[in-house]
PyMOL commands that place a pseudoatom at each C-alpha (Angstrom):
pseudoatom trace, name=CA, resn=UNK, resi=1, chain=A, elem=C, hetatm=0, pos=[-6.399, -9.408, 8.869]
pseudoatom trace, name=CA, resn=UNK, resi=2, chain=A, elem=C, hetatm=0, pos=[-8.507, -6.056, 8.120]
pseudoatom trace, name=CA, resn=UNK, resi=3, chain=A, elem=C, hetatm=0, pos=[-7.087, -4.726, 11.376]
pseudoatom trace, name=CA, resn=UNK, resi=4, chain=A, elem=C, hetatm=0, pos=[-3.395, -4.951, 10.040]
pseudoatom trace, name=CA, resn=UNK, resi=5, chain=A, elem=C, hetatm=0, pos=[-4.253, -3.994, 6.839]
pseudoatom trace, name=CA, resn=UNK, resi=6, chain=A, elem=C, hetatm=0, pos=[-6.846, -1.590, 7.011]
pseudoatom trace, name=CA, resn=UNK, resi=7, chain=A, elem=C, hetatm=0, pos=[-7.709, 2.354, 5.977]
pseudoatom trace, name=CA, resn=UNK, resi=8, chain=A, elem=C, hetatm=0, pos=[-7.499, 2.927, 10.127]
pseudoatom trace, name=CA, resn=UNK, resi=9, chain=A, elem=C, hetatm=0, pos=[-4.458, 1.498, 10.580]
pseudoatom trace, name=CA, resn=UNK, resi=10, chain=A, elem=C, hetatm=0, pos=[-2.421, 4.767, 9.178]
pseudoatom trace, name=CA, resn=UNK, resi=11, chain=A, elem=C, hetatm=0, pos=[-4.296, 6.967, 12.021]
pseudoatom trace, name=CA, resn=UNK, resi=12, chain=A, elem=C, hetatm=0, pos=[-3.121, 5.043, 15.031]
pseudoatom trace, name=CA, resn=UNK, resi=13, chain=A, elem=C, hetatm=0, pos=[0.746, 5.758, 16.663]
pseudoatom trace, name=CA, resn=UNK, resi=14, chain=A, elem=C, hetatm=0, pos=[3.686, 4.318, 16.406]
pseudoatom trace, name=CA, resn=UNK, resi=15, chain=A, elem=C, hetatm=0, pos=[3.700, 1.864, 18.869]
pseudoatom trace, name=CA, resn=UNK, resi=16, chain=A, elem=C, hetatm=0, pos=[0.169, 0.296, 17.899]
pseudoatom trace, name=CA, resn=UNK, resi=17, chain=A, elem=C, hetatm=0, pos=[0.914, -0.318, 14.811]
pseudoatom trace, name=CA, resn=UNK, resi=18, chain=A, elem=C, hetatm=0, pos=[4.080, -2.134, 16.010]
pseudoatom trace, name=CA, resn=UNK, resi=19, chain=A, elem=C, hetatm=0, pos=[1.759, -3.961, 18.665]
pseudoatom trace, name=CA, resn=UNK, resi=20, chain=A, elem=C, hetatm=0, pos=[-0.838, -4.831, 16.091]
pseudoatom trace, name=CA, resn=UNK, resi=21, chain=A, elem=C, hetatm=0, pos=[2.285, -6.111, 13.926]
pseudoatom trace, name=CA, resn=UNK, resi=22, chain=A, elem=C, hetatm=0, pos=[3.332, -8.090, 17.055]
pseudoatom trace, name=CA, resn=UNK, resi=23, chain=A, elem=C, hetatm=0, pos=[0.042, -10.029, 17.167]
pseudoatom trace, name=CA, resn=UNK, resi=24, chain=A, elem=C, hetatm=0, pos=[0.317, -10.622, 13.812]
pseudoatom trace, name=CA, resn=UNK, resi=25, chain=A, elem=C, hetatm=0, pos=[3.607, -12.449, 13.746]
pseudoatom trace, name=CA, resn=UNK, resi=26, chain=A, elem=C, hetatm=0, pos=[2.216, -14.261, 17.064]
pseudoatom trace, name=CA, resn=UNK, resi=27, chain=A, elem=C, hetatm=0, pos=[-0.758, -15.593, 15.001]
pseudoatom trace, name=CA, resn=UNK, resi=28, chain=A, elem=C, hetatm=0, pos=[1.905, -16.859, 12.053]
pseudoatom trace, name=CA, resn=UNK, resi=29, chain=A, elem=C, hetatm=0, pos=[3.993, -18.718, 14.729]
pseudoatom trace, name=CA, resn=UNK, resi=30, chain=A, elem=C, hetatm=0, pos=[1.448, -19.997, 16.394]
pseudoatom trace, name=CA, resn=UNK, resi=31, chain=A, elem=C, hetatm=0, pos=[-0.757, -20.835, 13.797]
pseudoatom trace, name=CA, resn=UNK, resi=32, chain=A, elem=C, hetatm=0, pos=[1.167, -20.796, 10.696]
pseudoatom trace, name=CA, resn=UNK, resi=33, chain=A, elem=C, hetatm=0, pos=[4.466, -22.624, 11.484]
pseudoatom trace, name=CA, resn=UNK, resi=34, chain=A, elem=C, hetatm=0, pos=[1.670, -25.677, 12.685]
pseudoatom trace, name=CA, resn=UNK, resi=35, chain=A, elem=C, hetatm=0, pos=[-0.751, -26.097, 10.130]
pseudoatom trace, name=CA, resn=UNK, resi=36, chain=A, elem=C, hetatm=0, pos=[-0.171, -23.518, 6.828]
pseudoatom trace, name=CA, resn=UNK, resi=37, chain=A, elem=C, hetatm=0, pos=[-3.612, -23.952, 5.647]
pseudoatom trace, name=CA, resn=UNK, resi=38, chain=A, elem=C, hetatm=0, pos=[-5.526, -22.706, 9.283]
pseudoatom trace, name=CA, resn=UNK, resi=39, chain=A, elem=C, hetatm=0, pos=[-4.116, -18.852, 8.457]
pseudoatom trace, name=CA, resn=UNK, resi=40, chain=A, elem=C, hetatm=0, pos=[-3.937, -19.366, 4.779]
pseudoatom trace, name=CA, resn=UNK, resi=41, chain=A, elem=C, hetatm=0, pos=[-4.189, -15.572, 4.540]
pseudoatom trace, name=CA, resn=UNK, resi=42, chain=A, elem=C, hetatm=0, pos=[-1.431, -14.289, 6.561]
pseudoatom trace, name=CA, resn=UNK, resi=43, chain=A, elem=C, hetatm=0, pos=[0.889, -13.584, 3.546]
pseudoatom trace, name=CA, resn=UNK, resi=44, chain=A, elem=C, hetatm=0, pos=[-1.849, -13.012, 1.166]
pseudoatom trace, name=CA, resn=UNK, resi=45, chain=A, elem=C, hetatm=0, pos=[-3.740, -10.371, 2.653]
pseudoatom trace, name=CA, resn=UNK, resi=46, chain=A, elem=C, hetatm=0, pos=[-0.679, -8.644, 4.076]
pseudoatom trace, name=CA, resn=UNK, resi=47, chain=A, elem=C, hetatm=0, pos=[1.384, -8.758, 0.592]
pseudoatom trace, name=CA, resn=UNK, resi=48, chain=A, elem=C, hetatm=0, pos=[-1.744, -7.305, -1.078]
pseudoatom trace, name=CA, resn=UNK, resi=49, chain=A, elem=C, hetatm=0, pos=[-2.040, -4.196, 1.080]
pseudoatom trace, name=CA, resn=UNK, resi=50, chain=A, elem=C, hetatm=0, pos=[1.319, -3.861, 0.552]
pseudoatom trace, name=CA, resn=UNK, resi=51, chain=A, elem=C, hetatm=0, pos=[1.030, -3.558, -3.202]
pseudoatom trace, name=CA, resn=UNK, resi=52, chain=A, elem=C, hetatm=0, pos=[-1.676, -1.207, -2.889]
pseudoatom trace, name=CA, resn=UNK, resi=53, chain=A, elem=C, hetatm=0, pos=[-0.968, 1.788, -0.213]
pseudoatom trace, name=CA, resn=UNK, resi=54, chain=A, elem=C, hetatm=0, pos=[2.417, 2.912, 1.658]
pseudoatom trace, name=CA, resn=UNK, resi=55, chain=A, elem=C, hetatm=0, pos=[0.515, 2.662, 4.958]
pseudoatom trace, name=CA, resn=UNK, resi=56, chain=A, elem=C, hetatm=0, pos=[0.392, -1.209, 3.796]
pseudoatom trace, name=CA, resn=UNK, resi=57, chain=A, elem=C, hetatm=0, pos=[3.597, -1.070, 2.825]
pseudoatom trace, name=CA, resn=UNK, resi=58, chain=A, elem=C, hetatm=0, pos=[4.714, 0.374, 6.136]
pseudoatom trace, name=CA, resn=UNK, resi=59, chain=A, elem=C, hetatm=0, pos=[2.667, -2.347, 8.056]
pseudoatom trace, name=CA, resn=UNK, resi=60, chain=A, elem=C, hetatm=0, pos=[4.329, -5.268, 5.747]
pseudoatom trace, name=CA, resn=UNK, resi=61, chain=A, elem=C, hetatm=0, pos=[7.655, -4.215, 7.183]
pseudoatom trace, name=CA, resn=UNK, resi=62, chain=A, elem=C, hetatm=0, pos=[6.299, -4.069, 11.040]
pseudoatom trace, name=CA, resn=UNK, resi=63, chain=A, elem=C, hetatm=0, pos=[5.118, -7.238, 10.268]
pseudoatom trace, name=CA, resn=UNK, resi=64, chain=A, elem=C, hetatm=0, pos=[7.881, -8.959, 8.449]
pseudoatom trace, name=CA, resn=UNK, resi=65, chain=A, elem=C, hetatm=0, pos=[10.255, -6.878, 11.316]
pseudoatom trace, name=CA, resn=UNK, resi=66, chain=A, elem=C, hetatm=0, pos=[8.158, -8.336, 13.968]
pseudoatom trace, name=CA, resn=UNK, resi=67, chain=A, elem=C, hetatm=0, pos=[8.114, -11.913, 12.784]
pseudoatom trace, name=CA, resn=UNK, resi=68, chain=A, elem=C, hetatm=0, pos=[12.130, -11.862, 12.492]
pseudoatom trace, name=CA, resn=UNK, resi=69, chain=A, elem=C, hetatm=0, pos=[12.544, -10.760, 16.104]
pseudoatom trace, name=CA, resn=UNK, resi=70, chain=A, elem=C, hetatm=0, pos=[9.381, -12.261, 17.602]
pseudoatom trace, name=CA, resn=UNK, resi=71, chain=A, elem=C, hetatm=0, pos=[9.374, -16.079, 16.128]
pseudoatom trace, name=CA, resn=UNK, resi=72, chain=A, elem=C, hetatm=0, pos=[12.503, -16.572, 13.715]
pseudoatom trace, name=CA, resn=UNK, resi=73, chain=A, elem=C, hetatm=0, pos=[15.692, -15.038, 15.352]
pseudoatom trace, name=CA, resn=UNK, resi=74, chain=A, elem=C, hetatm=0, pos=[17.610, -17.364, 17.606]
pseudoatom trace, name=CA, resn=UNK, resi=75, chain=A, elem=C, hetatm=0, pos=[17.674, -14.775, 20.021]
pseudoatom trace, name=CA, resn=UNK, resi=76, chain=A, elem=C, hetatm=0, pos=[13.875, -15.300, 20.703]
pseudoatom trace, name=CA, resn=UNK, resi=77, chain=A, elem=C, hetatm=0, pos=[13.428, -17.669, 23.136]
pseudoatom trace, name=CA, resn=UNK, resi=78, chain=A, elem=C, hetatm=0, pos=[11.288, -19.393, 20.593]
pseudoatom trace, name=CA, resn=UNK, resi=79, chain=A, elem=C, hetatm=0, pos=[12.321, -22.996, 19.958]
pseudoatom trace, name=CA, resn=UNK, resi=80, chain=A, elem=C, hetatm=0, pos=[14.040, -23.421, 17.090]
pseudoatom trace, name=CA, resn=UNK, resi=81, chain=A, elem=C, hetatm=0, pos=[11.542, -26.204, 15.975]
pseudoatom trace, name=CA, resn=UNK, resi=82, chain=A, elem=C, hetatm=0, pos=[8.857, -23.682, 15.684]
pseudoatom trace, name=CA, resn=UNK, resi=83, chain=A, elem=C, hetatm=0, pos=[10.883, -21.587, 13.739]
pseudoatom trace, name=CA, resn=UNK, resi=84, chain=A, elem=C, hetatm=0, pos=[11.709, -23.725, 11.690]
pseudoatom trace, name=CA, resn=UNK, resi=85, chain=A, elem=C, hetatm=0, pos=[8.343, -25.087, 10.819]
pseudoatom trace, name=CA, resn=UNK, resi=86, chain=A, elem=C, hetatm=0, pos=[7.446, -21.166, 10.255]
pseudoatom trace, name=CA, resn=UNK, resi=87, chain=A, elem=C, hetatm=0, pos=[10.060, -21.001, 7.724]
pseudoatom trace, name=CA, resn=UNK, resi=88, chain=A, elem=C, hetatm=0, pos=[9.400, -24.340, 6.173]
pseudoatom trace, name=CA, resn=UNK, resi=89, chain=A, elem=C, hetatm=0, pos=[6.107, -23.683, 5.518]
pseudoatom trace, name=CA, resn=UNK, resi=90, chain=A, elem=C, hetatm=0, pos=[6.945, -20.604, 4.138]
pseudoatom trace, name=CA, resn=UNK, resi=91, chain=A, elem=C, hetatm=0, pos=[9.089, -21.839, 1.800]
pseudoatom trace, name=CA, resn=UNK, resi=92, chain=A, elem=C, hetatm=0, pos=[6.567, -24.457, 1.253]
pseudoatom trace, name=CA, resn=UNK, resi=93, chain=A, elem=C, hetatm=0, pos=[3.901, -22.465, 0.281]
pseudoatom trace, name=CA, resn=UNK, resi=94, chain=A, elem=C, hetatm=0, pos=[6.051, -19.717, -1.673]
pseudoatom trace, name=CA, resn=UNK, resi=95, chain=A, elem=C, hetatm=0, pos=[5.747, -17.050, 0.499]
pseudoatom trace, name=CA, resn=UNK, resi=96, chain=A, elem=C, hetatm=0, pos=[9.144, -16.517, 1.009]
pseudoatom trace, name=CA, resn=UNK, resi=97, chain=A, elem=C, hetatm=0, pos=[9.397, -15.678, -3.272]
pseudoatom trace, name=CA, resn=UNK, resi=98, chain=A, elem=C, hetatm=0, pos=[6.219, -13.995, -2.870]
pseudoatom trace, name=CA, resn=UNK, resi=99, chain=A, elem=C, hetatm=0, pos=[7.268, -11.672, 0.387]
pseudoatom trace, name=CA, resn=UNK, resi=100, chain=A, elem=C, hetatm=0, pos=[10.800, -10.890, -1.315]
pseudoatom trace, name=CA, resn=UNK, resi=101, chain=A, elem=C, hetatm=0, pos=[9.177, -9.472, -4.723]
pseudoatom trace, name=CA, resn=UNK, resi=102, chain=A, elem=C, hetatm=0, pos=[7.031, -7.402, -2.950]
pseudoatom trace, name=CA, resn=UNK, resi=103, chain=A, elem=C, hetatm=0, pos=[9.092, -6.169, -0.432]
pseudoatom trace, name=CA, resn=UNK, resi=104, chain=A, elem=C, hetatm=0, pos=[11.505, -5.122, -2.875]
pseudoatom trace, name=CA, resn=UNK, resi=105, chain=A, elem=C, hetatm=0, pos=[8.476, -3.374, -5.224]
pseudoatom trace, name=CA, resn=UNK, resi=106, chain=A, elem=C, hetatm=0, pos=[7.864, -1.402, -2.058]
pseudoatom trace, name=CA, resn=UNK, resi=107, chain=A, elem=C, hetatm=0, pos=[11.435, -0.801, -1.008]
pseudoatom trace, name=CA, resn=UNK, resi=108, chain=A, elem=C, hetatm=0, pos=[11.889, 0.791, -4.253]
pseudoatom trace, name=CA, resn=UNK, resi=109, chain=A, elem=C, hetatm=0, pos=[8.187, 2.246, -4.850]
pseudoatom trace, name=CA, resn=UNK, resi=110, chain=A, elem=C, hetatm=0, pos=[8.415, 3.929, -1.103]
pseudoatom trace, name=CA, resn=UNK, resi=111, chain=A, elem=C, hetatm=0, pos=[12.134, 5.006, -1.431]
pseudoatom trace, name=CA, resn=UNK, resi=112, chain=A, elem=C, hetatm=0, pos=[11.595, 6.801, -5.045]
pseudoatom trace, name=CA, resn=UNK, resi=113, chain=A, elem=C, hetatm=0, pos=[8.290, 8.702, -2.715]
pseudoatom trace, name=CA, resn=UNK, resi=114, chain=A, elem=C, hetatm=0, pos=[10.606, 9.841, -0.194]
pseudoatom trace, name=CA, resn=UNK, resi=115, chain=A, elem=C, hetatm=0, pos=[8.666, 7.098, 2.238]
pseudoatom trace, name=CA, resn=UNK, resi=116, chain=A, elem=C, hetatm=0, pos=[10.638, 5.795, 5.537]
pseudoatom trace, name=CA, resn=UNK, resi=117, chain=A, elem=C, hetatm=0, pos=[8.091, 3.198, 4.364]
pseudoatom trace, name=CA, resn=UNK, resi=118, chain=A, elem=C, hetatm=0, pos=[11.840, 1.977, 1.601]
pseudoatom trace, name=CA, resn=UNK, resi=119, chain=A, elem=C, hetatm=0, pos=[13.858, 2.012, 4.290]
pseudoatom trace, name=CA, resn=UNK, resi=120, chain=A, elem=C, hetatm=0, pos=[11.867, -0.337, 6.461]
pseudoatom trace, name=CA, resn=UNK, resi=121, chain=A, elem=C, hetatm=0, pos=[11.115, -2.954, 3.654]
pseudoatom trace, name=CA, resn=UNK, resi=122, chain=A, elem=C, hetatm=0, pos=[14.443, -2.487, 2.816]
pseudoatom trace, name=CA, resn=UNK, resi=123, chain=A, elem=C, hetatm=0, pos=[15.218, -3.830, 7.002]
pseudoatom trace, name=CA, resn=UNK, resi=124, chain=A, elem=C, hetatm=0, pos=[12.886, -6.179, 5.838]
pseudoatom trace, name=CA, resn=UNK, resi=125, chain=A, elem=C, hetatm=0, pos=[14.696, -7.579, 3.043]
pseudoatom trace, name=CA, resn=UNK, resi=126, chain=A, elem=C, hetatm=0, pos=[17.649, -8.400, 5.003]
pseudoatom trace, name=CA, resn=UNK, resi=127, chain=A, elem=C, hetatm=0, pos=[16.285, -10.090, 7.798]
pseudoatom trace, name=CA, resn=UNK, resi=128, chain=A, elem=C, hetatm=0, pos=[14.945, -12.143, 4.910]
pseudoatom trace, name=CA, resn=UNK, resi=129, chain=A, elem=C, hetatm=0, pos=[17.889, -12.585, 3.140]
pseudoatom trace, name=CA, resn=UNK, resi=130, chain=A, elem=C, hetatm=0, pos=[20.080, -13.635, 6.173]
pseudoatom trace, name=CA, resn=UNK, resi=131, chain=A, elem=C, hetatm=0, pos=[17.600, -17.082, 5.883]
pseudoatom trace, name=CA, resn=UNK, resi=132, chain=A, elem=C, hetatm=0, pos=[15.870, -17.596, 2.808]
pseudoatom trace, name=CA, resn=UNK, resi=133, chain=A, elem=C, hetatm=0, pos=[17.361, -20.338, -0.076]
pseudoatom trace, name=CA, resn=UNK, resi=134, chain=A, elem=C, hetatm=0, pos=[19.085, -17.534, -1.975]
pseudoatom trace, name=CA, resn=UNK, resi=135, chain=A, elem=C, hetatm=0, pos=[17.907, -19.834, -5.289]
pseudoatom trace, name=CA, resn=UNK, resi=136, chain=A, elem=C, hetatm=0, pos=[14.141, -18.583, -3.966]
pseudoatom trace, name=CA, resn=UNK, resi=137, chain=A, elem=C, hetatm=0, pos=[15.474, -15.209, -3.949]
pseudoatom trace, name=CA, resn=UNK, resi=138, chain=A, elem=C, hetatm=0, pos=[17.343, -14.639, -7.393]
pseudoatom trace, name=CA, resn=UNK, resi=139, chain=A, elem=C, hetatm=0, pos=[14.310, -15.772, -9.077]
pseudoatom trace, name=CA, resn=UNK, resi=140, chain=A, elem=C, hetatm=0, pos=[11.881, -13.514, -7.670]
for i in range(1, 140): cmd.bond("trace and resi %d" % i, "trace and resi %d" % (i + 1))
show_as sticks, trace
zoom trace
């Protein structure tokens, strides 16, 4: 996950950094949604780079932005099985608690910078919120 969450990542355009968050969210439903435990690090890694930098924070939205539209939105052409089992095992293995309290940190870490880094985590947030168990949510 280095080349999501790495120092380089900040240097590249725009649209990289969306297609790098695109391959990312392709690994999760792929991988993921199937067996948690064969990318065991795909909220891990991602949630601590976003704790650490804006540039990770920026890349947790892409990410989190890309995985809504890519895998979890009906409007994907992805079955909704595999969604599903995405979001099940997310729930499952607390990432969806863990992906919400961050998010939020950097929504409100970013925003009090001046970052459009808030503003996208804030996106983020509701994609989240429009599926999550809200009882997850109010306890995170």
């Amino acid at each position: 996950l280095e080349w999501v969450t790495g120092e380089a990542i900040s240097s590249v355009p725009a649209y990289v950094r969306n297609k790098a968050a695109q391959l990312w969210a392709a690994a999760v439903g792929e991988w993921y949604g199937r067996k948690p435990s064969a990318f065991a690090e795909a909220f891990p890694a991602l949630l601590r780079a976003a704790g650490a930098s804006e540039r990770g924070a920026d890349m947790l939205a892409r990410c989190l932005v890309s995985l809504d539209e890519d895998i979890i939105s009906h409007e994907t052409g992805v079955s909704e099985a595999r969604a599903g089992a995405v979001k099940d095992a997310m729930r499952a293995s607390g990432a969806v608690v863990d992906v919400f309290g961050v998010s939020l940190r950097c929504a409100a870490s970013c925003s009090a910078a001046g970052s459009p880094a808030g503003g996208a985590c804030l996106d983020a947030l509701a994609r989240l919120v429009a599926w999550a168990d809200i009882g997850l949510l109010a306890n995170a």
